[in-house]
PDB file of N, CA, C and O in Angstrom:
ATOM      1  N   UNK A   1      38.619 148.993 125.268  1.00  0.00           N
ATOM      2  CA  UNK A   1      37.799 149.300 124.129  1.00  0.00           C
ATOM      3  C   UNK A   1      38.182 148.436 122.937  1.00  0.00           C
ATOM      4  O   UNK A   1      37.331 148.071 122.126  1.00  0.00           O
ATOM      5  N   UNK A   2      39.604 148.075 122.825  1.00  0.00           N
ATOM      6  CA  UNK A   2      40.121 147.336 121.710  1.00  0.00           C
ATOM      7  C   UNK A   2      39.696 145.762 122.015  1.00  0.00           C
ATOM      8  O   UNK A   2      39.594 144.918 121.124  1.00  0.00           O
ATOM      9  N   UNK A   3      39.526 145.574 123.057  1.00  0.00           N
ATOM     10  CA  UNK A   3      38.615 144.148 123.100  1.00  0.00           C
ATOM     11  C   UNK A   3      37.159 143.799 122.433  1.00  0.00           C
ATOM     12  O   UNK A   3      37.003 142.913 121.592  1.00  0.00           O
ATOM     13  N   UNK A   4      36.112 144.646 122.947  1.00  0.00           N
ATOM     14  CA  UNK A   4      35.043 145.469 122.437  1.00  0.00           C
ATOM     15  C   UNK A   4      34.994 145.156 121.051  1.00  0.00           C
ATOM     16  O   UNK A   4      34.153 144.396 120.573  1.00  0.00           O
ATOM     17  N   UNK A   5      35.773 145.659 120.480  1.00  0.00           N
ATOM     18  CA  UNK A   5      35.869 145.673 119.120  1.00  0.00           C
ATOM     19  C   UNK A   5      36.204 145.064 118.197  1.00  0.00           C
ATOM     20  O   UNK A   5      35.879 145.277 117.029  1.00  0.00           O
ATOM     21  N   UNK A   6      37.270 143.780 118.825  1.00  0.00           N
ATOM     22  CA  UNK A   6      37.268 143.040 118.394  1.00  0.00           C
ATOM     23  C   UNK A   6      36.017 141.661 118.418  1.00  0.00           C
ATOM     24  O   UNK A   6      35.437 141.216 117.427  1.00  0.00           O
ATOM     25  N   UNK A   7      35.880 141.276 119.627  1.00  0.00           N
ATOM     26  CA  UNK A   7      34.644 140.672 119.624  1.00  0.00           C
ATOM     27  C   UNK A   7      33.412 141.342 118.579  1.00  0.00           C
ATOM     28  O   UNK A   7      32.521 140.500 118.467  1.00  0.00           O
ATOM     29  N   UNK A   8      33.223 142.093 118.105  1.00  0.00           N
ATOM     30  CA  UNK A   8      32.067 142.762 117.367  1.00  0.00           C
ATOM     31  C   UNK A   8      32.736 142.125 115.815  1.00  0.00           C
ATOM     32  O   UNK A   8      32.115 141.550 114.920  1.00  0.00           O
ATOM     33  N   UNK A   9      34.172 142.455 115.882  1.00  0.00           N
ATOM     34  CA  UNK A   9      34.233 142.009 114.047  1.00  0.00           C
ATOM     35  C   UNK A   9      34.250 140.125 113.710  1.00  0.00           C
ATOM     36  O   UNK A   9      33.976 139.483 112.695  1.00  0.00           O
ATOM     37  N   UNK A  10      34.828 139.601 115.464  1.00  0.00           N
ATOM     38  CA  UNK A  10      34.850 138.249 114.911  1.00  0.00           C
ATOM     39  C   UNK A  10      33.255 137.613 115.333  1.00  0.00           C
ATOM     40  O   UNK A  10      33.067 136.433 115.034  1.00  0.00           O
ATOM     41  N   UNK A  11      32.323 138.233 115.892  1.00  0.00           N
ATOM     42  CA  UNK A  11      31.174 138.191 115.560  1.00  0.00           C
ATOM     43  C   UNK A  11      30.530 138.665 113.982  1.00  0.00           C
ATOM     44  O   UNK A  11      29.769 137.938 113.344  1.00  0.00           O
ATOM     45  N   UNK A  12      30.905 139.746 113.607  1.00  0.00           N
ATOM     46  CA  UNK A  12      30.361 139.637 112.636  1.00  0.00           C
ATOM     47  C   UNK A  12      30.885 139.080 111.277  1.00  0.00           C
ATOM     48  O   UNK A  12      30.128 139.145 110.309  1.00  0.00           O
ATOM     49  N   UNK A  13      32.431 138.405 111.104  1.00  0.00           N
ATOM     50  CA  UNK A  13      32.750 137.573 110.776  1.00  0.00           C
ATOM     51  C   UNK A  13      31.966 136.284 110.759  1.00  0.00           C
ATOM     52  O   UNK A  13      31.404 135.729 109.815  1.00  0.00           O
ATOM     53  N   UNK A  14      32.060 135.950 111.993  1.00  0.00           N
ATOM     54  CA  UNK A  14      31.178 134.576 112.012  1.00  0.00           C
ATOM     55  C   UNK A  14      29.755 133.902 111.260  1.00  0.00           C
ATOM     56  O   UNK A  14      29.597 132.762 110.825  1.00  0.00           O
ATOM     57  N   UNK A  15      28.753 135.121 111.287  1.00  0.00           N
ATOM     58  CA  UNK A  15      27.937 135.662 111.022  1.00  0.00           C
ATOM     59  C   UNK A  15      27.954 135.818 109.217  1.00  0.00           C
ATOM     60  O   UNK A  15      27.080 135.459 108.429  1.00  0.00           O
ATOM     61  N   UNK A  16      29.040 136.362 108.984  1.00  0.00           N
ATOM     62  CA  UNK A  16      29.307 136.283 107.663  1.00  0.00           C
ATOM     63  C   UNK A  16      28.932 135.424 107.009  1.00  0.00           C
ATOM     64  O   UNK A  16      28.138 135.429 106.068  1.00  0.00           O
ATOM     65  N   UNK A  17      29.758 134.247 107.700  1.00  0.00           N
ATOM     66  CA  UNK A  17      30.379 132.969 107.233  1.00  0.00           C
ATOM     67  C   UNK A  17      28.888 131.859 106.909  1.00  0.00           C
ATOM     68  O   UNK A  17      28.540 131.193 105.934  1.00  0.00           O
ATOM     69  N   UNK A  18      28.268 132.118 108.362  1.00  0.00           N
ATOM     70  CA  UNK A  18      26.835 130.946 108.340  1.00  0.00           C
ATOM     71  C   UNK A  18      25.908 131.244 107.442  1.00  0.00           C
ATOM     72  O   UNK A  18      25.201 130.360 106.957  1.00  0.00           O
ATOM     73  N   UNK A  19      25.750 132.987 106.986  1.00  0.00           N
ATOM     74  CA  UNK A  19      25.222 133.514 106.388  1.00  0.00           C
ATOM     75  C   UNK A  19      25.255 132.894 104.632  1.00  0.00           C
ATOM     76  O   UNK A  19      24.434 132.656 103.747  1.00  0.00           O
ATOM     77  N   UNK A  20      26.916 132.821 104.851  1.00  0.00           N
ATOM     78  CA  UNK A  20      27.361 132.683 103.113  1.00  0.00           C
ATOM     79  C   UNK A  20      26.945 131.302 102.857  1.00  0.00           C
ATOM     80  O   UNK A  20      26.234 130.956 101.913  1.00  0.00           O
ATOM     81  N   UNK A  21      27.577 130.313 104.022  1.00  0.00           N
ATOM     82  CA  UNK A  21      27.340 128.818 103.609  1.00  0.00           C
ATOM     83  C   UNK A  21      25.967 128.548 103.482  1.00  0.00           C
ATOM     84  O   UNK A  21      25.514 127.557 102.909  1.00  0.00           O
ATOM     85  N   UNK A  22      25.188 129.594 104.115  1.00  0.00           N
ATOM     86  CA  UNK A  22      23.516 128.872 103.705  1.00  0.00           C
ATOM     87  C   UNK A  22      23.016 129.660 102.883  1.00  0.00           C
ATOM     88  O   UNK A  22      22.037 129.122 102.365  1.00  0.00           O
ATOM     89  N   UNK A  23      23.234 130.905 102.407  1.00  0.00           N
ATOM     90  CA  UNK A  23      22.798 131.322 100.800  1.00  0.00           C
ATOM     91  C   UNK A  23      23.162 130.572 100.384  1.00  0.00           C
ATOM     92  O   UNK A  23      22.204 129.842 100.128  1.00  0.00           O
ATOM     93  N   UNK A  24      24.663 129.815  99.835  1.00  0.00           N
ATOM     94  CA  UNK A  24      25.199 128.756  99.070  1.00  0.00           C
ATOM     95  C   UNK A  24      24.326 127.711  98.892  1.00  0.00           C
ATOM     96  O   UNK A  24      23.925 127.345  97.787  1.00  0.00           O
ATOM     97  N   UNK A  25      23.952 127.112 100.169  1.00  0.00           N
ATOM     98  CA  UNK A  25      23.059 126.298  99.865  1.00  0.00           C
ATOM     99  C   UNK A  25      21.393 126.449  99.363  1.00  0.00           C
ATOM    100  O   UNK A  25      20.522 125.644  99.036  1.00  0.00           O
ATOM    101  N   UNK A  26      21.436 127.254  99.436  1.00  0.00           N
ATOM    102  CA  UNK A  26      19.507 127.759  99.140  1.00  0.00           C
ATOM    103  C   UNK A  26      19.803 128.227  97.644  1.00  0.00           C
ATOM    104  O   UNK A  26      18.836 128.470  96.922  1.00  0.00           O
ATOM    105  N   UNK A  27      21.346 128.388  97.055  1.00  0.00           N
ATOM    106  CA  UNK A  27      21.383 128.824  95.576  1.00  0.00           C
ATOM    107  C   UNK A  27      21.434 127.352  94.707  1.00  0.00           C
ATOM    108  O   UNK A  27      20.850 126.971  93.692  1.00  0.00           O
ATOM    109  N   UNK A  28      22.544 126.647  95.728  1.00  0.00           N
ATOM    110  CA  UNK A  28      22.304 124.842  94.836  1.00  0.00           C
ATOM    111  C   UNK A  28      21.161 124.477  95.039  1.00  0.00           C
ATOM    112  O   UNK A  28      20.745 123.764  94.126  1.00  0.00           O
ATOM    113  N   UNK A  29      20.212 124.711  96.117  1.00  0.00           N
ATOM    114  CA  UNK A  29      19.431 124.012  95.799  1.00  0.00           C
ATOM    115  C   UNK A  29      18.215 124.791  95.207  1.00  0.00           C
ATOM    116  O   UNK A  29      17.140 124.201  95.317  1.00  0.00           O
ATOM    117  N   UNK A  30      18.199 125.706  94.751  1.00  0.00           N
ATOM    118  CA  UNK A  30      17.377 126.421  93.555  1.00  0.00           C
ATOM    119  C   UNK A  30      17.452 125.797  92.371  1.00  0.00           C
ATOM    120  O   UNK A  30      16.500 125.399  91.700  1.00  0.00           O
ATOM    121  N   UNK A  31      19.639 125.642  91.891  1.00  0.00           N
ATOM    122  CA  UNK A  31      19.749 125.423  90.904  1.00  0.00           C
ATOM    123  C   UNK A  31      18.967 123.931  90.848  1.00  0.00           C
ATOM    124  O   UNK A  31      18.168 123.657  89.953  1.00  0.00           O
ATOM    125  N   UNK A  32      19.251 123.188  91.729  1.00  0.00           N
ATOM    126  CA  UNK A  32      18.805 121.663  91.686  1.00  0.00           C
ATOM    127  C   UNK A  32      17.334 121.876  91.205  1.00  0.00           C
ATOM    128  O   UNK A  32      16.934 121.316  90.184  1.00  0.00           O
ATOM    129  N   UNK A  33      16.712 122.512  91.786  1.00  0.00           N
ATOM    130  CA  UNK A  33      14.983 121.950  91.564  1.00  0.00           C
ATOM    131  C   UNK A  33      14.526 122.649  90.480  1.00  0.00           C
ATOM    132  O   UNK A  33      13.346 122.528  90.151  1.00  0.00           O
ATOM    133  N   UNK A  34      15.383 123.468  89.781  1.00  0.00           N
ATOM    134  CA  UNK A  34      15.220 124.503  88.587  1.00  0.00           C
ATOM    135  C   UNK A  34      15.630 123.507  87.689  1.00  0.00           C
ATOM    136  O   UNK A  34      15.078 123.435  86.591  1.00  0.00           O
ATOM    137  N   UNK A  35      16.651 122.616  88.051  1.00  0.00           N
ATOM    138  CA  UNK A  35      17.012 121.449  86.787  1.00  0.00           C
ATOM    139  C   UNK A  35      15.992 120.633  86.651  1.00  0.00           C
ATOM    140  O   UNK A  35      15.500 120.284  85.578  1.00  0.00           O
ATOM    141  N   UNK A  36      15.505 120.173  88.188  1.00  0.00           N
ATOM    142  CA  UNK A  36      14.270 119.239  88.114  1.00  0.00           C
ATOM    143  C   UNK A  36      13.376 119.701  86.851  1.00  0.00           C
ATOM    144  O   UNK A  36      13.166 119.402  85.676  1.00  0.00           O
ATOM    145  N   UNK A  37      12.933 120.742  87.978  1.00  0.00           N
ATOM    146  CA  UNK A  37      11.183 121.262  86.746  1.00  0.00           C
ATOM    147  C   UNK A  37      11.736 121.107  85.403  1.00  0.00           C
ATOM    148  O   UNK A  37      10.975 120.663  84.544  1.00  0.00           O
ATOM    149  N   UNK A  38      12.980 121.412  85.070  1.00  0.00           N
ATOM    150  CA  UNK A  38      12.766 121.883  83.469  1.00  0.00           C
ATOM    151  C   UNK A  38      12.842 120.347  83.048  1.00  0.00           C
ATOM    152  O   UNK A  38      12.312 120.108  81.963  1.00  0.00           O
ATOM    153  N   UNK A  39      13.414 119.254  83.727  1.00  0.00           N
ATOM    154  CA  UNK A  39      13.409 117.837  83.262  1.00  0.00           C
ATOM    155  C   UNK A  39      12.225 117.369  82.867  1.00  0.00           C
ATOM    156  O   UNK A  39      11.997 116.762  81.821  1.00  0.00           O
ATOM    157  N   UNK A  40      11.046 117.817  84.190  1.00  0.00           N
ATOM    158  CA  UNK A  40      10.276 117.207  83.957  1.00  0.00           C
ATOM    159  C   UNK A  40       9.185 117.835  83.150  1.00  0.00           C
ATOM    160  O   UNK A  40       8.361 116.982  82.820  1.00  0.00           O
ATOM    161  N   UNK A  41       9.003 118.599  82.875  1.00  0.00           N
ATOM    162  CA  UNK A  41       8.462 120.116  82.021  1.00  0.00           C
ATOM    163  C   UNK A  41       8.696 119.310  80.230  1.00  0.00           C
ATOM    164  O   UNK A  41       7.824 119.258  79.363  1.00  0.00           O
ATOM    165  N   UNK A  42      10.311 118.709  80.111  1.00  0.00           N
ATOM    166  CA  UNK A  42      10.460 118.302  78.700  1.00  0.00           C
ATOM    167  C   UNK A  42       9.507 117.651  77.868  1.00  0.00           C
ATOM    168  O   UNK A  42       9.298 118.100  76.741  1.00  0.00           O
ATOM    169  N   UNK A  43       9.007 116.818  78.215  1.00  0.00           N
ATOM    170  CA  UNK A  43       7.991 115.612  77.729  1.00  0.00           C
ATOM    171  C   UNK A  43       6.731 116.546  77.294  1.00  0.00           C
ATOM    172  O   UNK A  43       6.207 116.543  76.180  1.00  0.00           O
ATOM    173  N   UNK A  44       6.322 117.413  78.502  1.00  0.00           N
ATOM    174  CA  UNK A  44       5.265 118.171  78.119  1.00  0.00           C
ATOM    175  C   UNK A  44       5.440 119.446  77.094  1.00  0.00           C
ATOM    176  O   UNK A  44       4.515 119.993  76.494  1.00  0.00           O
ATOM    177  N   UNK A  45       6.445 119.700  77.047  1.00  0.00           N
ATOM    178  CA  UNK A  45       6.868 120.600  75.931  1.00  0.00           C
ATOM    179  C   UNK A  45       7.114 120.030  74.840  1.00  0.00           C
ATOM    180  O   UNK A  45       7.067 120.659  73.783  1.00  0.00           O
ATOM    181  N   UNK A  46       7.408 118.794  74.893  1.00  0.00           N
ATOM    182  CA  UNK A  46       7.968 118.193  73.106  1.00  0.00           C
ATOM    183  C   UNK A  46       6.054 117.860  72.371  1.00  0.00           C
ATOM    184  O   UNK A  46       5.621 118.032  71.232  1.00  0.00           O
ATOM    185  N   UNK A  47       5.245 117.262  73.849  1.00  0.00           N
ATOM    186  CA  UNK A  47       4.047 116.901  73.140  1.00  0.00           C
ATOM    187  C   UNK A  47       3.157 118.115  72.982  1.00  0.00           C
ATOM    188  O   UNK A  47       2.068 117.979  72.424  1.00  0.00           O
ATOM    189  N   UNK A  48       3.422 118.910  73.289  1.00  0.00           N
ATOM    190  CA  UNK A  48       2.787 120.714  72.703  1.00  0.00           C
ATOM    191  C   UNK A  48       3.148 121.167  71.421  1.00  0.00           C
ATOM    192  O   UNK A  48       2.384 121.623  70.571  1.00  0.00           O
ATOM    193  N   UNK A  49       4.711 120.965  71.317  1.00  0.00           N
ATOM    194  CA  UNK A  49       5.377 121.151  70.140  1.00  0.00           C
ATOM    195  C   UNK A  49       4.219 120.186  68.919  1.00  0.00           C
ATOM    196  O   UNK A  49       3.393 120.620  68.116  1.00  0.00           O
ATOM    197  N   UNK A  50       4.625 118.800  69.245  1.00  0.00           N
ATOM    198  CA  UNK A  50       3.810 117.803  68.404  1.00  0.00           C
ATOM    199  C   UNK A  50       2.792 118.402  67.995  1.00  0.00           C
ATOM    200  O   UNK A  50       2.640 118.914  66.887  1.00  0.00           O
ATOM    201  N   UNK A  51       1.845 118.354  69.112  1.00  0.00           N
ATOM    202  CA  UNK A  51       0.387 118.815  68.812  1.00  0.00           C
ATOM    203  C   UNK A  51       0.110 120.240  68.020  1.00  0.00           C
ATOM    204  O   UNK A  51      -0.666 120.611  67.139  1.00  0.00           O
ATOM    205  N   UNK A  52       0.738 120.595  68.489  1.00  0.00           N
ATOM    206  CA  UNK A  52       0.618 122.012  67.579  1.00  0.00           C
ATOM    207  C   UNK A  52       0.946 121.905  66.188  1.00  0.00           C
ATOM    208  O   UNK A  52       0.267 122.444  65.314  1.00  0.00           O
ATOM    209  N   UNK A  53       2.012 121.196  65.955  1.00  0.00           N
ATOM    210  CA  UNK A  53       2.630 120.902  64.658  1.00  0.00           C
ATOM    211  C   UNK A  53       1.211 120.243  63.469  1.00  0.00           C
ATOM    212  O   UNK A  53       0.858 120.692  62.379  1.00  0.00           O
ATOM    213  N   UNK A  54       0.541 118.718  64.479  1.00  0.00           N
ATOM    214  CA  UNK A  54      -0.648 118.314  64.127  1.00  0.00           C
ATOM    215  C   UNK A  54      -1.403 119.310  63.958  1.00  0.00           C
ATOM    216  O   UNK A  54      -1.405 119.455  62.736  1.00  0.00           O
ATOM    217  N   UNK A  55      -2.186 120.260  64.498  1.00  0.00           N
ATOM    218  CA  UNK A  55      -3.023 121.014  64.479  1.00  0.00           C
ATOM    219  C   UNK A  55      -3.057 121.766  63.369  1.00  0.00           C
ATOM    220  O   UNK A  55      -4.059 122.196  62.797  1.00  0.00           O
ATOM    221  N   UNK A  56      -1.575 121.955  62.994  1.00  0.00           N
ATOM    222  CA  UNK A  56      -0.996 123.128  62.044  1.00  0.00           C
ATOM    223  C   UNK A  56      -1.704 122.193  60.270  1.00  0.00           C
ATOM    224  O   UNK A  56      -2.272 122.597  59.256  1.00  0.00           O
ATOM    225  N   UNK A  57      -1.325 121.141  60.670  1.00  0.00           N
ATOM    226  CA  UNK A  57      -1.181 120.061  59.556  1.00  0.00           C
ATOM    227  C   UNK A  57      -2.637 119.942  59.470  1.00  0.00           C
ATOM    228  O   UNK A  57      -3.063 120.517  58.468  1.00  0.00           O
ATOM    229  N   UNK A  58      -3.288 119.545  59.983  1.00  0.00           N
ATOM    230  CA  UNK A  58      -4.931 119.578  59.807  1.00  0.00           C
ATOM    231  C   UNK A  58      -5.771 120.855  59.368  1.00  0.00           C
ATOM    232  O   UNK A  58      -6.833 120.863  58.745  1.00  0.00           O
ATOM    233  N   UNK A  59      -5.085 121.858  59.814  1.00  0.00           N
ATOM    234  CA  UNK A  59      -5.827 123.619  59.192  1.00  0.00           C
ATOM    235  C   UNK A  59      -5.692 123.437  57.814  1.00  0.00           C
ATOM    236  O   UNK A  59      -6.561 123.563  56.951  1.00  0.00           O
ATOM    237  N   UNK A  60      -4.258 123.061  57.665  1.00  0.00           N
ATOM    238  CA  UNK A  60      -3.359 123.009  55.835  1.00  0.00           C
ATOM    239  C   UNK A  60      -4.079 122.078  55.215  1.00  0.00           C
ATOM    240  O   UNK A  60      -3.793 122.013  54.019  1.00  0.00           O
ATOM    241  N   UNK A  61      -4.886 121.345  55.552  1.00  0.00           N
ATOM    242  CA  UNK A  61      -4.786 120.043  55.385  1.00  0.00           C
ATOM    243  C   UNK A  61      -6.766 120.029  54.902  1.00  0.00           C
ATOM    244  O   UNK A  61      -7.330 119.451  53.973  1.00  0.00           O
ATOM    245  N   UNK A  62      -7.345 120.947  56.032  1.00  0.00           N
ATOM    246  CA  UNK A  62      -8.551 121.150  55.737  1.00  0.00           C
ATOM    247  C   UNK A  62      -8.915 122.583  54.945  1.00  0.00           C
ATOM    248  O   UNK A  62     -10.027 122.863  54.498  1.00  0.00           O
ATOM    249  N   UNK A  63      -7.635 123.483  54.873  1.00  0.00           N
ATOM    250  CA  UNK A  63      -7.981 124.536  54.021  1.00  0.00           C
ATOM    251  C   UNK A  63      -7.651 124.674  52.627  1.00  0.00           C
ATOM    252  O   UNK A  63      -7.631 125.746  52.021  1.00  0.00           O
ATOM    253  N   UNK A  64      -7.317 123.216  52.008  1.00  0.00           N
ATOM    254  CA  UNK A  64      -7.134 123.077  50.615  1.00  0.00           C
ATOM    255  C   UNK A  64      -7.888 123.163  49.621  1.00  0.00           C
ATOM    256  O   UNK A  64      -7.614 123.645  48.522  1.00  0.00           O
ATOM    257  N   UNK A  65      -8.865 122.697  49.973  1.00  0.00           N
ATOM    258  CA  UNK A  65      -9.832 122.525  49.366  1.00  0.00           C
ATOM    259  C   UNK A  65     -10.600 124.015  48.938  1.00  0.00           C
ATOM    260  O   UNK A  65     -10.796 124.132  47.729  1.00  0.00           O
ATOM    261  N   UNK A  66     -11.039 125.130  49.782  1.00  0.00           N
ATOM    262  CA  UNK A  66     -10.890 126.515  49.729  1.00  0.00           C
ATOM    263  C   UNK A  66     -10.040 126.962  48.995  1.00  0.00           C
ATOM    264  O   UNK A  66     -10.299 127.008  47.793  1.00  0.00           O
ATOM    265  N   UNK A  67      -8.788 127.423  49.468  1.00  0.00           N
ATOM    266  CA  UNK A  67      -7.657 127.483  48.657  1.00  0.00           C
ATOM    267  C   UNK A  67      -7.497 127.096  46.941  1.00  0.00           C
ATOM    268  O   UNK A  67      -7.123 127.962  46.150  1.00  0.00           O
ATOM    269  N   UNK A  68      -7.890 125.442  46.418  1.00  0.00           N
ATOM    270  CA  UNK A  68      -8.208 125.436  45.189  1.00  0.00           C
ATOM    271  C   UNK A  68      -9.339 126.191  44.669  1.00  0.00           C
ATOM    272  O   UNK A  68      -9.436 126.692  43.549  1.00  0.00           O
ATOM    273  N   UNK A  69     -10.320 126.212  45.777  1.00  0.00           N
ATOM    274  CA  UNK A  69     -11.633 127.002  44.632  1.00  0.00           C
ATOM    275  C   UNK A  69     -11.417 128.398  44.388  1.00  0.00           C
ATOM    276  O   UNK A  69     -12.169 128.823  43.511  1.00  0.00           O
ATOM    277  N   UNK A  70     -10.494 129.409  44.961  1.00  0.00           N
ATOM    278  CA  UNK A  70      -9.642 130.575  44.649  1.00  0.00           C
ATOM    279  C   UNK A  70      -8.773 130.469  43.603  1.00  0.00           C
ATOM    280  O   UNK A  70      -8.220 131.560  43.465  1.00  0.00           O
ATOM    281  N   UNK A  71      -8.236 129.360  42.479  1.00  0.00           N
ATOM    282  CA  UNK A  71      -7.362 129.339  42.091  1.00  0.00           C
ATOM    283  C   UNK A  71      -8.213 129.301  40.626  1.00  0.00           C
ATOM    284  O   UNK A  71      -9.324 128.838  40.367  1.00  0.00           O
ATOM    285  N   UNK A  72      -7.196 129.999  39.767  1.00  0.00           N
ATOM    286  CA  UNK A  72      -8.311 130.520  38.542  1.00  0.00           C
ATOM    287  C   UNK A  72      -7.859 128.603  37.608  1.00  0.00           C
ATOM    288  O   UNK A  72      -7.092 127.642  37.548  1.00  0.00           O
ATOM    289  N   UNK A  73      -9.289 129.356  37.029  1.00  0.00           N
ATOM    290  CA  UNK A  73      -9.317 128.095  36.070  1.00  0.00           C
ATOM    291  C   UNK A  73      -8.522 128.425  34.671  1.00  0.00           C
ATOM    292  O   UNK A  73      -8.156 129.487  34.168  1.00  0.00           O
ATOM    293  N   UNK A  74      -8.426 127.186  34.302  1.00  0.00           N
ATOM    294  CA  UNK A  74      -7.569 127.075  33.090  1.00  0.00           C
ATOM    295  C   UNK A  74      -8.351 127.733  31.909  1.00  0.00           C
ATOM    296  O   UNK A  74      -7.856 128.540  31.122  1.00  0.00           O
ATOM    297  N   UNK A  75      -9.772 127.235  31.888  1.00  0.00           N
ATOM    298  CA  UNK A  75     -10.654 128.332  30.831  1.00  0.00           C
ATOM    299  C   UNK A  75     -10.843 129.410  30.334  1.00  0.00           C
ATOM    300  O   UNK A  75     -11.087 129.855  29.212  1.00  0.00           O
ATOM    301  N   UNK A  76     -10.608 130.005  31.934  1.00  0.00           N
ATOM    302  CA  UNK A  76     -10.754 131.512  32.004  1.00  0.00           C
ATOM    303  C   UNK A  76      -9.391 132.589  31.496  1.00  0.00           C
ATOM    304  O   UNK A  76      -9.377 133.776  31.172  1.00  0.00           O
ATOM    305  N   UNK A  77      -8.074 131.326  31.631  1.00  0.00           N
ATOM    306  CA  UNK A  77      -6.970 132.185  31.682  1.00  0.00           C
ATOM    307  C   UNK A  77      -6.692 133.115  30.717  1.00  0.00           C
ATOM    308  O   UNK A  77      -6.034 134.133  30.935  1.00  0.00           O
ATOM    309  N   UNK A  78      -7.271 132.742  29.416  1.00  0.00           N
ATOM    310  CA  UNK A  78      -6.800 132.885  28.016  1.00  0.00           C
ATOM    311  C   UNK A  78      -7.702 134.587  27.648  1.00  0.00           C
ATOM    312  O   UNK A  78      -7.324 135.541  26.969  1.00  0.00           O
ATOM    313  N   UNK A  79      -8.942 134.374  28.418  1.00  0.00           N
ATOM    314  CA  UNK A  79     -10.282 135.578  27.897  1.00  0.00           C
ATOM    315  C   UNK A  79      -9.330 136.767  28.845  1.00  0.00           C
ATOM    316  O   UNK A  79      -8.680 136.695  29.888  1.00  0.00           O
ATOM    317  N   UNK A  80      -9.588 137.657  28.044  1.00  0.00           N
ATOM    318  CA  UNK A  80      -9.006 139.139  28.590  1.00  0.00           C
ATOM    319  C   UNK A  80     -10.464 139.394  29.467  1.00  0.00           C
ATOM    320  O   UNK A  80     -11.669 139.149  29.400  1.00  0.00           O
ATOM    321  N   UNK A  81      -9.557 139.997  30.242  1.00  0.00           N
ATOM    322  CA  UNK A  81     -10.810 140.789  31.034  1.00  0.00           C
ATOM    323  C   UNK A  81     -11.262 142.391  30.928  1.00  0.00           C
ATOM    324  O   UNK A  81     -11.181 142.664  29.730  1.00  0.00           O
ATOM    325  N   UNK A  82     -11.583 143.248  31.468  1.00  0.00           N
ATOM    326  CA  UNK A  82     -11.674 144.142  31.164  1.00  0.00           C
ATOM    327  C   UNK A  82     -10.862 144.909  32.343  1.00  0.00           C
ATOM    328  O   UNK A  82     -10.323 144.312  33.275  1.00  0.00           O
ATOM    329  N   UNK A  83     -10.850 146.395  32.159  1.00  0.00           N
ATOM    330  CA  UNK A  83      -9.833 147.111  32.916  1.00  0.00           C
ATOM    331  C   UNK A  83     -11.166 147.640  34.083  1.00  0.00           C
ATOM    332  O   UNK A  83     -12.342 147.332  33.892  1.00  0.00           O
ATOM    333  N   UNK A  84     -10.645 148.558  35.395  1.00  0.00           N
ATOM    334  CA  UNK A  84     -11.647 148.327  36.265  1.00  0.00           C
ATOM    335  C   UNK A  84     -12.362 150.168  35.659  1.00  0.00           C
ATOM    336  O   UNK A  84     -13.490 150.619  35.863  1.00  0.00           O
ATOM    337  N   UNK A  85     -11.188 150.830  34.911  1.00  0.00           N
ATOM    338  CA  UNK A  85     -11.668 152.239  34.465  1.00  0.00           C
ATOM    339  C   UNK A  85     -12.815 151.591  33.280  1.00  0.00           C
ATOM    340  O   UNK A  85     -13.706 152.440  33.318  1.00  0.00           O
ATOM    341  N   UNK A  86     -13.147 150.774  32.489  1.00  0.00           N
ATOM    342  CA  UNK A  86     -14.099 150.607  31.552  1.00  0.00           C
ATOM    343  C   UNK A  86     -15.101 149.980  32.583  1.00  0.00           C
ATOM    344  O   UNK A  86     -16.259 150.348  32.780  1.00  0.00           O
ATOM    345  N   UNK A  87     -14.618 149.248  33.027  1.00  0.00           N
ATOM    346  CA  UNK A  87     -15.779 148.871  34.160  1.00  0.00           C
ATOM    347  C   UNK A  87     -16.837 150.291  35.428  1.00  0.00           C
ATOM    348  O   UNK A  87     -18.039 150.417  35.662  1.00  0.00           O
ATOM    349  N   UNK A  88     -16.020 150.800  35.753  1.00  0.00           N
ATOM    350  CA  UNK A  88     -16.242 151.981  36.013  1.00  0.00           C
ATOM    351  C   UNK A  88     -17.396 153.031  35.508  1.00  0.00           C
ATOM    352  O   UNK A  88     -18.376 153.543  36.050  1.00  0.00           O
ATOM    353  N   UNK A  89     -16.605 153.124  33.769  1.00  0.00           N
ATOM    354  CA  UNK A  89     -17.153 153.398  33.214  1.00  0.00           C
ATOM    355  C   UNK A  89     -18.453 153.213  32.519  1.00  0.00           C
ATOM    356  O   UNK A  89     -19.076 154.194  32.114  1.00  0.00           O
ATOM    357  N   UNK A  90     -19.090 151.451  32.292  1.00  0.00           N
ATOM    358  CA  UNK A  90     -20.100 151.093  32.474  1.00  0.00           C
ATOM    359  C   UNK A  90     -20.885 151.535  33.237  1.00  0.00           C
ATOM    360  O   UNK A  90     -21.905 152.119  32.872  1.00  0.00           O
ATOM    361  N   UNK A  91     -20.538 151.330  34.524  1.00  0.00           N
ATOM    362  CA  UNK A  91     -21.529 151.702  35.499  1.00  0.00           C
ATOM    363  C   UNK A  91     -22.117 153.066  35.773  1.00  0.00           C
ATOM    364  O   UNK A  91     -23.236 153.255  36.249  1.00  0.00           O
ATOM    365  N   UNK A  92     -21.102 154.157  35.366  1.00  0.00           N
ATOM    366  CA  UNK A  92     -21.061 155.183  35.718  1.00  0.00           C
ATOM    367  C   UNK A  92     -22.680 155.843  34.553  1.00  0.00           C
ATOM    368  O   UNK A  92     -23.712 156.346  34.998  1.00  0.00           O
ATOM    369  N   UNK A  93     -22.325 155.574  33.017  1.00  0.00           N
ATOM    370  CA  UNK A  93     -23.263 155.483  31.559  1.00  0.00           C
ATOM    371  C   UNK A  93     -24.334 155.046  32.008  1.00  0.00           C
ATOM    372  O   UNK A  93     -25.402 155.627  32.198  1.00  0.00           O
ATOM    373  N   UNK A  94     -24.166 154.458  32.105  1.00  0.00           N
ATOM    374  CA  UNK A  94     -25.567 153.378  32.162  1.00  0.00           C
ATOM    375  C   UNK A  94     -25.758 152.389  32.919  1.00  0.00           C
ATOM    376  O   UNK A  94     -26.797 151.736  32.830  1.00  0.00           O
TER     377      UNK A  94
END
């Protein structure tokens, strides 16, 4: 029986072993092609970055003009305006 039993552990020893050395290898070579993609992935990520950056710059760039016509004039700064309770109140009178 002690024969038996041994053959079963240096079988499954063995077994261990082919097991481990080729996960090992199916993990380097994950890591390998995981280095690849992201190598080659770079270029296309820096020109997304770019473009977006452009894109950003052209919104800013075309929403100025808007932006100034929101911006009070120098004429106006000086005249008081009225409060929105007298205003209110206009409307409410008459």
């Amino acid at each position: 029986m002690n024969t038996l039993n041994m053959k079963f552990v240096v079988v499954v020893v063995c077994l261990a072993v082919f097991i481990g050395t080729t996960w090992g290898n199916v993990l380097e070579s994950a890591k390998t092609t995981a280095g690849d993609a992201k190598d080659a992935a770079a270029p296309t990520v820096k020109a997304a970055k770019d473009s977006a950056a452009s894109a950003a710059e052209t919104a800013k760039d075309a929403a100025a003009p808007a932006f100034d016509a929101f911006a009070p004039s120098e004429e106006g700064a000086g005249a008081p305006s009225e409060s929105f309770a007298q205003w209110a109140y206009e409307k409410i009178s008459g």
